[in-house]
C-alpha positions in Angstrom: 5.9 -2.3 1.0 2.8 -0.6 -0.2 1.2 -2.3 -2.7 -0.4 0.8 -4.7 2.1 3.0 -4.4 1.2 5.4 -6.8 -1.3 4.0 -8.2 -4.9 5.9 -9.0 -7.8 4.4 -7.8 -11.4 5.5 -8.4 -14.0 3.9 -5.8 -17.8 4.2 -6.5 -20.0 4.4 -3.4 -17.3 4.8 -1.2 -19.0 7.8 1.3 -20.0 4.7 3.7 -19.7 0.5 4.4 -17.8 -1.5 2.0 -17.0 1.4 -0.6 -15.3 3.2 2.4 -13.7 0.0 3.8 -12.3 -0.1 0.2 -11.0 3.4 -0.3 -9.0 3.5 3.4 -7.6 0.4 3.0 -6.6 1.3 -0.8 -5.1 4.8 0.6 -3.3 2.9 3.6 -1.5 0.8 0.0 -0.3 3.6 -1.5 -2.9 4.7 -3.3 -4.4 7.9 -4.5 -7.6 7.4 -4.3 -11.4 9.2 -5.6 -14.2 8.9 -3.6 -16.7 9.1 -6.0 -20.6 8.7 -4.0 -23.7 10.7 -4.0 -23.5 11.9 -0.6 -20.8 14.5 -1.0 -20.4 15.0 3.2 -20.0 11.6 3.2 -17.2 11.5 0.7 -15.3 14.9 2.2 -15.1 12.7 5.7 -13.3 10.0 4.3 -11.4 12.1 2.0 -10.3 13.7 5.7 -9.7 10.5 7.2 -7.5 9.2 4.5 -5.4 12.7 4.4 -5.1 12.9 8.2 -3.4 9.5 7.5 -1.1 10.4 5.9 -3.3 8.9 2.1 -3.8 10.9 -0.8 -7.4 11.4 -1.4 -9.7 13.5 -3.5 -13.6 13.4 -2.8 -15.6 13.6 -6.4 -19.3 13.6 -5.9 -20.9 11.3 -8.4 -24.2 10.3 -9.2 -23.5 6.7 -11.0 -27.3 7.1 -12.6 -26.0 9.9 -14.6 -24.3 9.7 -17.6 -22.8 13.3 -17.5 -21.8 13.1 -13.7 -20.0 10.2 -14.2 -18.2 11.6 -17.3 -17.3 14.4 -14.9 -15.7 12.4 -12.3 -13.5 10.7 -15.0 -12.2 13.7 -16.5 -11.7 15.5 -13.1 -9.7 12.0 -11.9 -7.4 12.4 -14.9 -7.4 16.4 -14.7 -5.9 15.9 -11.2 -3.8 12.6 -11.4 -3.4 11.9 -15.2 -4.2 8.4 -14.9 -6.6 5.6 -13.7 -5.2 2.0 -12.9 -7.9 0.9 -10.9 -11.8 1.3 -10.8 -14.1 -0.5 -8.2 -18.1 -0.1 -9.1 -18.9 -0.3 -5.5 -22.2 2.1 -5.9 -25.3 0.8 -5.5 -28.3 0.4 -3.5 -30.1 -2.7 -2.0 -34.6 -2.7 -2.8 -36.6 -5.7 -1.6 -39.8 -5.7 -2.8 -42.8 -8.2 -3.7 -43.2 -9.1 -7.2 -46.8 -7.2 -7.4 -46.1 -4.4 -5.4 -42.6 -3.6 -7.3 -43.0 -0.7 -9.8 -41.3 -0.3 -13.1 -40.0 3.3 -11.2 -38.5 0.4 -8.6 -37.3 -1.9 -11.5 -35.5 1.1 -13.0 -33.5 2.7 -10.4 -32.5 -0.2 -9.4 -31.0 -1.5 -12.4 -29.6 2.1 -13.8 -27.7 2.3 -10.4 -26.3 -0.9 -9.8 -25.7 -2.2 -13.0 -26.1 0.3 -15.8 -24.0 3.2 -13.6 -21.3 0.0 -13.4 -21.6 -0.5 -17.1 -20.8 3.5 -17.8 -18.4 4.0 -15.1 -16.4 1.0 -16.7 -16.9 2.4 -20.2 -15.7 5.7 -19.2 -12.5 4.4 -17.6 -11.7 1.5 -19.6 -11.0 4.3 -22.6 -8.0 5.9 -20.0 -6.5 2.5 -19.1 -6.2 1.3 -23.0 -4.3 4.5 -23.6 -2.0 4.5 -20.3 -1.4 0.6 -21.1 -4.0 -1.1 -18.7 -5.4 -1.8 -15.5 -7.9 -3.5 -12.9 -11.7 -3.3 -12.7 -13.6 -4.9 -9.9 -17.5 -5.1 -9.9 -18.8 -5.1 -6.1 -22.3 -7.4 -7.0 -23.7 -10.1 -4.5 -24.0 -13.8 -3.8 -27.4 -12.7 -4.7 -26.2 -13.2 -8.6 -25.8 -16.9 -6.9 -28.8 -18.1 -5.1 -31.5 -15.4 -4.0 -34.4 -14.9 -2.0 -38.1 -14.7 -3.0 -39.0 -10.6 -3.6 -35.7 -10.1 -4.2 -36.2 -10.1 -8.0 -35.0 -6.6 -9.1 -31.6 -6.7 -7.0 -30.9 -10.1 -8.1 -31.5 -9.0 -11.8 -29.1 -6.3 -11.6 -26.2 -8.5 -9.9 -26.6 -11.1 -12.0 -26.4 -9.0 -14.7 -23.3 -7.7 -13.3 -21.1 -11.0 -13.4 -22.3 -11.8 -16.8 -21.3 -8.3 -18.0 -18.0 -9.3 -15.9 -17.3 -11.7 -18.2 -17.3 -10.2 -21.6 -16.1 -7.1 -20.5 -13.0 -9.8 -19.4 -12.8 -10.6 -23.0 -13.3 -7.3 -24.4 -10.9 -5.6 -22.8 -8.3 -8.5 -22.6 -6.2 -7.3 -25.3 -5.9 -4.1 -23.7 -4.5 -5.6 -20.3 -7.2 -4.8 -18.5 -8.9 -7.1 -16.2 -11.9 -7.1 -15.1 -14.1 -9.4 -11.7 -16.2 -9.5 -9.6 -16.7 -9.8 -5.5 -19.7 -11.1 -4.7 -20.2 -10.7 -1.1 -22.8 -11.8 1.4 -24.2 -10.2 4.7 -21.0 -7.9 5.6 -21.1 -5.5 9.2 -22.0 -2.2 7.4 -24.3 0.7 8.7 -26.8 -0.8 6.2 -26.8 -4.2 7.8 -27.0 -2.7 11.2 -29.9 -1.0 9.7 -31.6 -4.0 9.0 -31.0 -5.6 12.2 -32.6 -2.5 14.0 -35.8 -3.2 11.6 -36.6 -6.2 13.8 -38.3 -6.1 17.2 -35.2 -8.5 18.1 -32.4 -7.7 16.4 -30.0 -9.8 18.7 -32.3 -12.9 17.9 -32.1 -12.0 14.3 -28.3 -11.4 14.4 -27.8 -14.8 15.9 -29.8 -16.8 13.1 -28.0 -14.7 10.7 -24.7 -16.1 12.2 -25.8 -19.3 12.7 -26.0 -19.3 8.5 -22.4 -18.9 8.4 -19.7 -21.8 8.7 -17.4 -20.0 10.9 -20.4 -18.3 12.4 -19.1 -14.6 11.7 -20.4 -12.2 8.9 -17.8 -10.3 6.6 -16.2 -6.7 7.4 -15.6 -4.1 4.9 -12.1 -4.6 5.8 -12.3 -8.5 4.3 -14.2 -7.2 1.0 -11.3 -4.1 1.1 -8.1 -7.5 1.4 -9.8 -9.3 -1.7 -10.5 -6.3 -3.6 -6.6 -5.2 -3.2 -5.6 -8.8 -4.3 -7.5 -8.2 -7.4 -5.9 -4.3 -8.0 -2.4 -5.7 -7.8 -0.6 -7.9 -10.0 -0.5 -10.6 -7.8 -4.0 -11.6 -9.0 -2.5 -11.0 -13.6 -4.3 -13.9 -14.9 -7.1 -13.7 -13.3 -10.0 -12.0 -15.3 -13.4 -12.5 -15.4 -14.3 -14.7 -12.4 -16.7 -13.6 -9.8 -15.8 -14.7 -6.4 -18.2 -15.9 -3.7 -16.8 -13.9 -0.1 -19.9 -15.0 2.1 -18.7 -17.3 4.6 -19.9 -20.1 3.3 -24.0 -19.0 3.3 -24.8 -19.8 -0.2 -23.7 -22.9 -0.1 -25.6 -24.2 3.0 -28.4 -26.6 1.7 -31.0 -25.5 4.6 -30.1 -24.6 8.4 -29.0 -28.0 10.3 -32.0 -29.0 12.0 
């Protein structure tokens, strides 16, 4: 039984990594989803994946730093489907930077993407789920909101920000039966991680400390972000609203590496 059957489903971000993991495994549901992301070559190769599925898909690109582009991509979502039950602010981007060398052009793109363009794209959509009787938001932020790095200060800002604006949007929209939280996952096998890794003149040495970090000693998948994300679409997850919820394998609770 497909557990979004019918159901409309707009996924920020969702050209590449977890967005993507998010939007197949929504479509494989039942879902018809909108792959909303910058990149629109990106988002016209998953929108072909999912279709050659047999998913429904439509790719919208979307800029989440602008207010009119994302305005667009609502009113083009309920042009083409009539409704929205469930919205995942999966854009964003990851900037690591020292405290003196960070710029306020740094501080602000960082912020208006991954937690102002999660503030509007909620706005926007929250207005279609009050009228059509409710529905699910879920806020992609970081354990980073939980315990950070040093020059990590921007990115941490803006996901931090995120599960506080989780929670009153929880309360806010409440009456309306819409729900709103928060995945906050850790390092997760993405082309951006991969990325990383590639950064270092070892990145198998690297990639075994990073495991070493994690109780089970494996990183997350897209595909594990995608299975707690659908719990929180469906209904099976009704009371729950405004929690944030740590998917990191157990690496921000680890006190220091065993010695």
């Amino acid at each position: 039984m497909q557990q979004l059957l019918n159901k409309v489903a707009i996924i920020t971000g969702s050209g590449r990594g977890i967005g993507r993991g998010i939007a197949k495994h929504f479509a494989s549901e039942g879902a018809k989803v909108v792959i909303a992301t910058l990149d629109e070559q990106e988002g016209l190769e998953v929108e072909q994946e999912i279709l050659q599925a047999g998913g429904s898909a439509l790719c919208i690109p979307t800029d989440v730093e602008s207010d009119s582009s994302i305005q667009s991509m609502v009113d083009k979502t309920i042009e083409k489907f009539s409704k929205i039950d469930v919205l995942v602010n999966n854009a964003g981007i990851t900037l690591f930077k020292p405290l003196f060398e960070a710029t306020l052009e740094d501080w602000n793109r960082v912020i208006n993407i991954d937690l102002r363009g999660s503030f509007l794209c909620s706005k926007y959509v929250a207005k279609h789920m009050k009228n059509s009787g409710g529905g699910s938001i879920i806020n992609i932020s970081s354990n980073h909101a939980i315990a950070t790095l040093p020059d990590t200060e921007m990115y941490a800002a803006a996901k931090g920000g995120i599960n506080s604006m989780t929670k009153s949007m929880a309360l806010s929209l409440g009456k309306y039966n819409i729900r709103v939280n928060a995945i906050c996952p850790g390092f997760t096998d993405t082309p951006h991680y991969r990325t990383w890794l590639d950064q270092h003149e070892n990145p198998s040495l690297i990639e075994n400390e990073v495991l070493k970090l994690h109780a089970h000693g494996k990183i997350c998948t897209p595909e594990d972000i995608a299975n707690l994300a659908l719990f929180l679409a469906t209904d099976q997850s009704s009371k729950m609203t405004g929690e944030s919820i740590v998917l990191d394998g157990g690496l921000s609770y680890r006190l220091y590496q065993s010695i």
